[in-house]
Gaussian input, Z-matrix of N, CA and C with variables (Angstrom, degrees):
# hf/3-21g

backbone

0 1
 N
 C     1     B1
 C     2     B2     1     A1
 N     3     B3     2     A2     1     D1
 C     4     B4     3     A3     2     D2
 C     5     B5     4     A4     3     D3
 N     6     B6     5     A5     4     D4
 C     7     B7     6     A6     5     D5
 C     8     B8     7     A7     6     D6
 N     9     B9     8     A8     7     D7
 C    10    B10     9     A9     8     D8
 C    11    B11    10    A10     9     D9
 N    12    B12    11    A11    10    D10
 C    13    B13    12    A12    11    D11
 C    14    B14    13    A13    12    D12
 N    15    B15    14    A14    13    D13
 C    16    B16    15    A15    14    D14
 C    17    B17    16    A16    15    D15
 N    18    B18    17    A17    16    D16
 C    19    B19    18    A18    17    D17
 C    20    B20    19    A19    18    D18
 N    21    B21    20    A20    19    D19
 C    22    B22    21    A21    20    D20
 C    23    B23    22    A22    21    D21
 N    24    B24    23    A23    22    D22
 C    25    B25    24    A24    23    D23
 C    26    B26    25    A25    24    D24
 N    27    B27    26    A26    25    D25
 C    28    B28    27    A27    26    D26
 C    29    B29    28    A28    27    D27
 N    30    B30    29    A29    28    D28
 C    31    B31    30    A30    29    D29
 C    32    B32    31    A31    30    D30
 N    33    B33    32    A32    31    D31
 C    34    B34    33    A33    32    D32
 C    35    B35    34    A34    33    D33
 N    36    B36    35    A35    34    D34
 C    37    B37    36    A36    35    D35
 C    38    B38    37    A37    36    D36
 N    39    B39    38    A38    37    D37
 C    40    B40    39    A39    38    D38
 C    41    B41    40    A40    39    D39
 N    42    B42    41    A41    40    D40
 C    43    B43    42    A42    41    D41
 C    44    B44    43    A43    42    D42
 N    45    B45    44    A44    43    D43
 C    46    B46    45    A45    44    D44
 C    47    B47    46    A46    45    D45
 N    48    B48    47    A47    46    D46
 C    49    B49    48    A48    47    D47
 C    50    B50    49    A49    48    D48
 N    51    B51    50    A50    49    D49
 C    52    B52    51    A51    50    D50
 C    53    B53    52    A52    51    D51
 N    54    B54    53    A53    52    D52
 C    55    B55    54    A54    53    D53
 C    56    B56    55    A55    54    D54
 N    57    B57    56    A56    55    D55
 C    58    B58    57    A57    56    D56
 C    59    B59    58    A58    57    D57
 N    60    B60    59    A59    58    D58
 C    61    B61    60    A60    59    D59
 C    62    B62    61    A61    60    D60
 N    63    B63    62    A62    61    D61
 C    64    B64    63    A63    62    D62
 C    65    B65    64    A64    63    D63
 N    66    B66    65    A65    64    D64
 C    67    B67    66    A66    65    D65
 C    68    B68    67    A67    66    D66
 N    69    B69    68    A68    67    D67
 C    70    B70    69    A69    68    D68
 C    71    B71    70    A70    69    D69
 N    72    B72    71    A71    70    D70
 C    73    B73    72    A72    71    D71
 C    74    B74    73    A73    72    D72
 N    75    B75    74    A74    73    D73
 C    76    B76    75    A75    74    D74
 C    77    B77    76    A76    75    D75
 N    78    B78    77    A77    76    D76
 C    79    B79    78    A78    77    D77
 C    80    B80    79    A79    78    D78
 N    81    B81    80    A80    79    D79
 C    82    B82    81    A81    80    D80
 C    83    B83    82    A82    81    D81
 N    84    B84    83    A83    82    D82
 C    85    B85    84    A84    83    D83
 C    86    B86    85    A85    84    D84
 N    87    B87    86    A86    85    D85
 C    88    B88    87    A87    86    D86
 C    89    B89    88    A88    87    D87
 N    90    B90    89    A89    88    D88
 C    91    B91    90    A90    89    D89
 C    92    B92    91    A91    90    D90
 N    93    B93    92    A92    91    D91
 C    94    B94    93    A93    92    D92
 C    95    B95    94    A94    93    D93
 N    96    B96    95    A95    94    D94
 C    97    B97    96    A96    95    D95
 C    98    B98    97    A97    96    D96
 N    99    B99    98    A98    97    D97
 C   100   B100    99    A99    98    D98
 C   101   B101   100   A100    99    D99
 N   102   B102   101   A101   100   D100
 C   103   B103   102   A102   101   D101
 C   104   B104   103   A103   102   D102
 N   105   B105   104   A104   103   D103
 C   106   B106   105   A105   104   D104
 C   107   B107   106   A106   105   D105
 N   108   B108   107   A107   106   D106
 C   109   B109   108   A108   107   D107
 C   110   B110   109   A109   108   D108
 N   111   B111   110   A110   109   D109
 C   112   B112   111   A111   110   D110
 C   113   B113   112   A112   111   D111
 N   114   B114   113   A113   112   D112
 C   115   B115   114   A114   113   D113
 C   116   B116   115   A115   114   D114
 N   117   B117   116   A116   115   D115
 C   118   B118   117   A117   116   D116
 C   119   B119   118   A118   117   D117
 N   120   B120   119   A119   118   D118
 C   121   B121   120   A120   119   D119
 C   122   B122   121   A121   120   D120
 N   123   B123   122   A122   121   D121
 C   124   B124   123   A123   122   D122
 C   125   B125   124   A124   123   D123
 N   126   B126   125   A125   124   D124
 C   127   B127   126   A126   125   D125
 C   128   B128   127   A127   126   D126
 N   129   B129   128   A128   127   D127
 C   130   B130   129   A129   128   D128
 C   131   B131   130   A130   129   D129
 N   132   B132   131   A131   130   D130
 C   133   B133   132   A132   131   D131
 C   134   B134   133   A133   132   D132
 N   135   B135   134   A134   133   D133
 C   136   B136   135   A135   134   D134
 C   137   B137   136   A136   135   D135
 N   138   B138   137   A137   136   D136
 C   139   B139   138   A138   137   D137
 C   140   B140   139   A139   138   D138
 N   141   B141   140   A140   139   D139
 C   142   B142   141   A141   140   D140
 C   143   B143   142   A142   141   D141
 N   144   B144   143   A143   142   D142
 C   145   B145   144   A144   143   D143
 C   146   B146   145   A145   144   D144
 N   147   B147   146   A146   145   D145
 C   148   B148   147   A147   146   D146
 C   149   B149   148   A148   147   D147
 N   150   B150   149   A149   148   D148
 C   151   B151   150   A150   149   D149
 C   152   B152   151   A151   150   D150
 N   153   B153   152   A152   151   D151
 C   154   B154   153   A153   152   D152
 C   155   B155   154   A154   153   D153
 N   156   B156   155   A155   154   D154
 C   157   B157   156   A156   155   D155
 C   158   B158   157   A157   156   D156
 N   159   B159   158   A158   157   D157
 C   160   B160   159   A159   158   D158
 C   161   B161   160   A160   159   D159
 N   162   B162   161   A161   160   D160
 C   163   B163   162   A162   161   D161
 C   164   B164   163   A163   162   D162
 N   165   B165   164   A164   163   D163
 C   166   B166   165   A165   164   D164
 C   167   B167   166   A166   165   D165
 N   168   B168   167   A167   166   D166
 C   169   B169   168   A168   167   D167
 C   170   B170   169   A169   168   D168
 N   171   B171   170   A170   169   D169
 C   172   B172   171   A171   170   D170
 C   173   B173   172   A172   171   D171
 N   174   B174   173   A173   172   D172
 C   175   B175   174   A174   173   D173
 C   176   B176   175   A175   174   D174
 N   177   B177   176   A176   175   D175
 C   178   B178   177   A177   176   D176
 C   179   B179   178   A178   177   D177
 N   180   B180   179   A179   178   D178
 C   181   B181   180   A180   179   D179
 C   182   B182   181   A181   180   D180
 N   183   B183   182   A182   181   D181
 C   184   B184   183   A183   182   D182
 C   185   B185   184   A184   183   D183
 N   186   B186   185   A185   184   D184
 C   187   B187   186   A186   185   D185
 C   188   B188   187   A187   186   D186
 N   189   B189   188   A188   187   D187
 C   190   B190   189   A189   188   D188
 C   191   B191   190   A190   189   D189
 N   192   B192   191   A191   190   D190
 C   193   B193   192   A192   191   D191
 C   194   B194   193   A193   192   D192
 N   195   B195   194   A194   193   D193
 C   196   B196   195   A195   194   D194
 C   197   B197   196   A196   195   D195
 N   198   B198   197   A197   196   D196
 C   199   B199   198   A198   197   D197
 C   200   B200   199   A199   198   D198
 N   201   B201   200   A200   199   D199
 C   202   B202   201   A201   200   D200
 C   203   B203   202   A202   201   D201
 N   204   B204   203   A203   202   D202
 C   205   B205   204   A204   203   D203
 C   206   B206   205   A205   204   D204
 N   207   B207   206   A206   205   D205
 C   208   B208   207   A207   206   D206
 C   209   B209   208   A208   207   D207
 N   210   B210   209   A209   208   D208
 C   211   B211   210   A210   209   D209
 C   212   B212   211   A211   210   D210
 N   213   B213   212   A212   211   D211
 C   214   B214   213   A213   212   D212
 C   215   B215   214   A214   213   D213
 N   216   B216   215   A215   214   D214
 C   217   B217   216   A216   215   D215
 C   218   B218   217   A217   216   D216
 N   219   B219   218   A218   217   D217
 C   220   B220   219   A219   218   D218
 C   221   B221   220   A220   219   D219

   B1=1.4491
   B2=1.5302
   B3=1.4560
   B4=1.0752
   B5=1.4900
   B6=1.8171
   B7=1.6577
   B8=1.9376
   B9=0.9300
   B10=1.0920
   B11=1.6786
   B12=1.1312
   B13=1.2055
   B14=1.3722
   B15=1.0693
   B16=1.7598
   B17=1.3432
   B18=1.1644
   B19=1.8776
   B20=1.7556
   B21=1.2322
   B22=1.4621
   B23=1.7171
   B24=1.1885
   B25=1.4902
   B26=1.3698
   B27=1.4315
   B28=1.4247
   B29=1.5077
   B30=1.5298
   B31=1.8417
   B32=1.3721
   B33=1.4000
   B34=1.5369
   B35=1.6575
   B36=1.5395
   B37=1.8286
   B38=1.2132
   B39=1.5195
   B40=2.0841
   B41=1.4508
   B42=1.6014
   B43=1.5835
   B44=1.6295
   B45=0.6337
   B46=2.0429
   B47=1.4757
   B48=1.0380
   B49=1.9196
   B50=1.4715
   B51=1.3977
   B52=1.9028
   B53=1.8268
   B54=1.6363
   B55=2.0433
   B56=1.7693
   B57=1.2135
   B58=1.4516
   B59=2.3622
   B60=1.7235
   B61=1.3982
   B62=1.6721
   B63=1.4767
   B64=1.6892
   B65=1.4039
   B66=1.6734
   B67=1.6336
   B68=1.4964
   B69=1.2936
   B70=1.4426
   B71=1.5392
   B72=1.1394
   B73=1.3106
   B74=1.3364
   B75=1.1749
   B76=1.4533
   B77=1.7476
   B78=1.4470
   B79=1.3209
   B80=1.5884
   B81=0.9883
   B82=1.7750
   B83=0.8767
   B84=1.7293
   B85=1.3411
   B86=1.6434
   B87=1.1288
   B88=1.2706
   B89=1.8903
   B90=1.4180
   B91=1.5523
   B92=1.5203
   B93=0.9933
   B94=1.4528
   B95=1.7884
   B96=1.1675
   B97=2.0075
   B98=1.6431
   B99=1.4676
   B100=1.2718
   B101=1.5640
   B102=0.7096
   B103=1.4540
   B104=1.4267
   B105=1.4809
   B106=1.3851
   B107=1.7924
   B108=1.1539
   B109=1.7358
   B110=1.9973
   B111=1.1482
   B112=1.2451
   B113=1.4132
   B114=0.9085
   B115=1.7027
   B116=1.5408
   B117=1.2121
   B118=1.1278
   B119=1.5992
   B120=1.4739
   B121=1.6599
   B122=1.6141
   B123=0.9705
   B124=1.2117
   B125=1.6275
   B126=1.4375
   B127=1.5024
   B128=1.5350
   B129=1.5173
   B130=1.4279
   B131=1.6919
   B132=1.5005
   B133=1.1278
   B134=1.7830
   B135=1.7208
   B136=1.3947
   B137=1.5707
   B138=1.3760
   B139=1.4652
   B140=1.0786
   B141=1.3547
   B142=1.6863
   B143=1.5631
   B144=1.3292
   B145=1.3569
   B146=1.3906
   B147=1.5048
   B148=1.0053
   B149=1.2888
   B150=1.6393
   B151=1.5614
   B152=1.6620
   B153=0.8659
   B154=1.3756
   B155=1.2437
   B156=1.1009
   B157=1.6076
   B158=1.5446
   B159=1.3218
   B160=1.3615
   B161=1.5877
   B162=1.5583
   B163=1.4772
   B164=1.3210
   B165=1.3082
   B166=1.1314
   B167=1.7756
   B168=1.0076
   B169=1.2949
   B170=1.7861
   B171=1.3265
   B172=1.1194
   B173=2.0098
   B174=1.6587
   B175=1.4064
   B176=1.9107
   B177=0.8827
   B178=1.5062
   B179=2.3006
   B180=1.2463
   B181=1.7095
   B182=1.8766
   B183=1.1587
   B184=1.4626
   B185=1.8690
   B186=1.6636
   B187=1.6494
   B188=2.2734
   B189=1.2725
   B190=1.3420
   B191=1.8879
   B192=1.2082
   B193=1.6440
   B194=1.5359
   B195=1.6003
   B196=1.9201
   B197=1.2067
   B198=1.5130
   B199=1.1567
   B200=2.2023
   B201=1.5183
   B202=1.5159
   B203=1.9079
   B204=1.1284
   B205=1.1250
   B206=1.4113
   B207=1.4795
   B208=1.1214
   B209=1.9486
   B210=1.2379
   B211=1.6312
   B212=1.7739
   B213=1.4215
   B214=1.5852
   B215=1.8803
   B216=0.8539
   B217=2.0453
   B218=1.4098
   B219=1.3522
   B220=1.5951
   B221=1.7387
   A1=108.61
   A2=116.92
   A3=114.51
   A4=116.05
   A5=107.39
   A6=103.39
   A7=129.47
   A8=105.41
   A9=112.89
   A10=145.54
   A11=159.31
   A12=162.77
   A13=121.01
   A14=156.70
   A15=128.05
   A16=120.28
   A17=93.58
   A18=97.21
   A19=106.03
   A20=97.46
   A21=99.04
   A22=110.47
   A23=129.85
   A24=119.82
   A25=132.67
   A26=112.46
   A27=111.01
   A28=122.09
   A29=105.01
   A30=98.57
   A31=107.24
   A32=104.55
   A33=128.66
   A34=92.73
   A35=125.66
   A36=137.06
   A37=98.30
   A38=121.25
   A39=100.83
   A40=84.13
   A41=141.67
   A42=122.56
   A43=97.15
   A44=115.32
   A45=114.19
   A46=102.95
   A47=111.66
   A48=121.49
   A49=99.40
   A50=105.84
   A51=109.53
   A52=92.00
   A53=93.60
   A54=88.47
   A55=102.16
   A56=114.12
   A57=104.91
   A58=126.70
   A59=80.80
   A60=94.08
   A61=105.89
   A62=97.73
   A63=96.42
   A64=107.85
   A65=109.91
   A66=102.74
   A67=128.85
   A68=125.76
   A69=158.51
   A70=114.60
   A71=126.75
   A72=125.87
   A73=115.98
   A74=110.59
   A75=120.00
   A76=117.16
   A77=123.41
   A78=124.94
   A79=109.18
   A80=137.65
   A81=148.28
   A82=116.75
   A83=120.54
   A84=144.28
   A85=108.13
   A86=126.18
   A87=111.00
   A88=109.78
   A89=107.84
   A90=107.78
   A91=106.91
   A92=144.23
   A93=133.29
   A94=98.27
   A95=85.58
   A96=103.68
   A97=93.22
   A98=120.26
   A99=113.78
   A100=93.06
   A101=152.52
   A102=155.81
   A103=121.00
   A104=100.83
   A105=112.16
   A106=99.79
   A107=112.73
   A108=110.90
   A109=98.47
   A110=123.98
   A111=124.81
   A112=126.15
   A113=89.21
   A114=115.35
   A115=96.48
   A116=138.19
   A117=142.67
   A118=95.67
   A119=107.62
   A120=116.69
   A121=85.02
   A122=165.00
   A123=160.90
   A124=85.28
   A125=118.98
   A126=130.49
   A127=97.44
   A128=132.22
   A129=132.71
   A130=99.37
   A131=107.44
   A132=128.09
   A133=126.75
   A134=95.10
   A135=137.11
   A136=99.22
   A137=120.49
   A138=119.74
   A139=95.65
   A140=153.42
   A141=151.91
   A142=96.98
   A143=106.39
   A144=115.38
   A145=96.00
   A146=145.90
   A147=149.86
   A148=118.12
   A149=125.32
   A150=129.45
   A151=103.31
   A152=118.26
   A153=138.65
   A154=144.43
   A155=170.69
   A156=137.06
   A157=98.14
   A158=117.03
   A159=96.04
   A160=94.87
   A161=117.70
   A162=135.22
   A163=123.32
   A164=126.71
   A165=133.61
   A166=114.02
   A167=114.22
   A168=118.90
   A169=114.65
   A170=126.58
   A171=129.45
   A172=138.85
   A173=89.11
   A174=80.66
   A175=107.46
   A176=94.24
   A177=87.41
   A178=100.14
   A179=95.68
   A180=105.89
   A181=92.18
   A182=110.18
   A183=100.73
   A184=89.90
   A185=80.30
   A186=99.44
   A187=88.32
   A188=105.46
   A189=112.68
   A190=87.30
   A191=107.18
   A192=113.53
   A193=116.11
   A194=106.67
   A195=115.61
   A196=102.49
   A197=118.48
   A198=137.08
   A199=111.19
   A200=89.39
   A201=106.05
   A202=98.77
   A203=121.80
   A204=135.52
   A205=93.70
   A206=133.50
   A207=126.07
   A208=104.56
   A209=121.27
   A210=108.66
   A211=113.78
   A212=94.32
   A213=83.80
   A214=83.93
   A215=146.47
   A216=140.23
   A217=100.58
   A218=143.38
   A219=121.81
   A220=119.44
   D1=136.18
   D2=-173.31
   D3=-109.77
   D4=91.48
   D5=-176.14
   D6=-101.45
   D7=138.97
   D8=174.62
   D9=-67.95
   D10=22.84
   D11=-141.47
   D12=-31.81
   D13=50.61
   D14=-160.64
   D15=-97.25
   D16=115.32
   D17=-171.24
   D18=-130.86
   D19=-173.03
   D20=-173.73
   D21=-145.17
   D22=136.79
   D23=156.62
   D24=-14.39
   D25=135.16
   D26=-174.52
   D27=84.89
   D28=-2.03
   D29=-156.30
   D30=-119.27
   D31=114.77
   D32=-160.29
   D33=-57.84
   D34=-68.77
   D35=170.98
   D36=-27.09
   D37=-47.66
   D38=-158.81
   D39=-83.77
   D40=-50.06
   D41=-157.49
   D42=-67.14
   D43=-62.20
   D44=167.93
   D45=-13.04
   D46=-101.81
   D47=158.28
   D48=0.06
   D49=-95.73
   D50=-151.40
   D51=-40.60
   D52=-58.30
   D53=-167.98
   D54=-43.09
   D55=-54.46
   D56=-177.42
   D57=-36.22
   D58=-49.67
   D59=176.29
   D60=-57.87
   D61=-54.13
   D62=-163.41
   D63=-61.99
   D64=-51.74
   D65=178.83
   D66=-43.60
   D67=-20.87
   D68=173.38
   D69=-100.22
   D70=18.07
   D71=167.63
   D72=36.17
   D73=37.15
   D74=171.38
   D75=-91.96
   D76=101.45
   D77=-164.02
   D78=-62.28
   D79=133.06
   D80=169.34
   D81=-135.91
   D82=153.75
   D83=176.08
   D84=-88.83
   D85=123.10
   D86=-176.72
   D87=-107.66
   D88=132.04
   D89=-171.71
   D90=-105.56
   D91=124.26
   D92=179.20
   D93=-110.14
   D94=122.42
   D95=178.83
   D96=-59.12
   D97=-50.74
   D98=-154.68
   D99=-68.41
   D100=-22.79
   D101=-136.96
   D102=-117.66
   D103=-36.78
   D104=-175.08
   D105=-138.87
   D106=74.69
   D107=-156.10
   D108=-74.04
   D109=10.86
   D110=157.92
   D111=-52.16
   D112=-55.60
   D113=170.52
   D114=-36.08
   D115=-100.24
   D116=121.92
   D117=72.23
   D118=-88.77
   D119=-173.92
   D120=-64.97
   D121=-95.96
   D122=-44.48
   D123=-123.18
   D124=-57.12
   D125=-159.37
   D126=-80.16
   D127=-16.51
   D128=-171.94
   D129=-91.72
   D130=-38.40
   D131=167.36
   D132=-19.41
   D133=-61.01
   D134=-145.28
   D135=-112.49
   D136=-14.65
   D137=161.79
   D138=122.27
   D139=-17.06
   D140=-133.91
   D141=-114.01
   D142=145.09
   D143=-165.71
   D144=-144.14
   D145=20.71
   D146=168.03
   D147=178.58
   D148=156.93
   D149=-164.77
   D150=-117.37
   D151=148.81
   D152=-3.66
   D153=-8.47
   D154=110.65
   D155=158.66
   D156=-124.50
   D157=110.49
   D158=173.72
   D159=-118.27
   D160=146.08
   D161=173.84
   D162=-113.43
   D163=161.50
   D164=-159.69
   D165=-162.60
   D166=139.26
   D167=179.31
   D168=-46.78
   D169=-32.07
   D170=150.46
   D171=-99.65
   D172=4.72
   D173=167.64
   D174=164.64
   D175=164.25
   D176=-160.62
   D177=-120.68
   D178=163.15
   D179=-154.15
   D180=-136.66
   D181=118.60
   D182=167.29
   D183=-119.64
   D184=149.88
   D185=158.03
   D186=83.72
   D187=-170.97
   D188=-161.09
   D189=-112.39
   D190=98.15
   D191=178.15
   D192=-132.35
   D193=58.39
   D194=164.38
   D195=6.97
   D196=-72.30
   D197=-142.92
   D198=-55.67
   D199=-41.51
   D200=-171.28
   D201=-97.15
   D202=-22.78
   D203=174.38
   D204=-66.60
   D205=-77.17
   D206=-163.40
   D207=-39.25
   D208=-43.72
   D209=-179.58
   D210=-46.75
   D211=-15.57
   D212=-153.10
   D213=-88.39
   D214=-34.81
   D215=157.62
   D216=-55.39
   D217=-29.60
   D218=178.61
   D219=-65.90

């Protein structure tokens, strides 16, 4: 599965997230807005107005939500 991460510096939700992925051996790409501010148009683009955003070949998760995260380890 090919997932996405996009987070940014400073942001308590995306380190929540990655620990979530990693603690769960869930493999991700990690995008940092601050870093690569391209991203940026792409996520304003796509409707998202804040990070978290993590994506996935079947479905996408904004903000820090266990709950929808857990689909992405089943």
């Amino acid at each position: 599965m090919n997932i996405k991460l996009f987070s940014k510096n400073n942001c308590m939700q995306c380190k929540m997230a990655k620990r979530f992925l990693a603690d769960n051996n869930i493999s991700f790409e990690e995008i940092n807005i601050d870093n690569e501010p391209n991203a940026i148009d792409w996520l304003k683009e796509q409707g998202f107005q804040s990070v978290p955003v993590i994506t996935s070949d079947a479905t996408t998760v904004v903000g820090f939500r266990p709950d929808q995260l857990r689909q992405l380890a089943s």
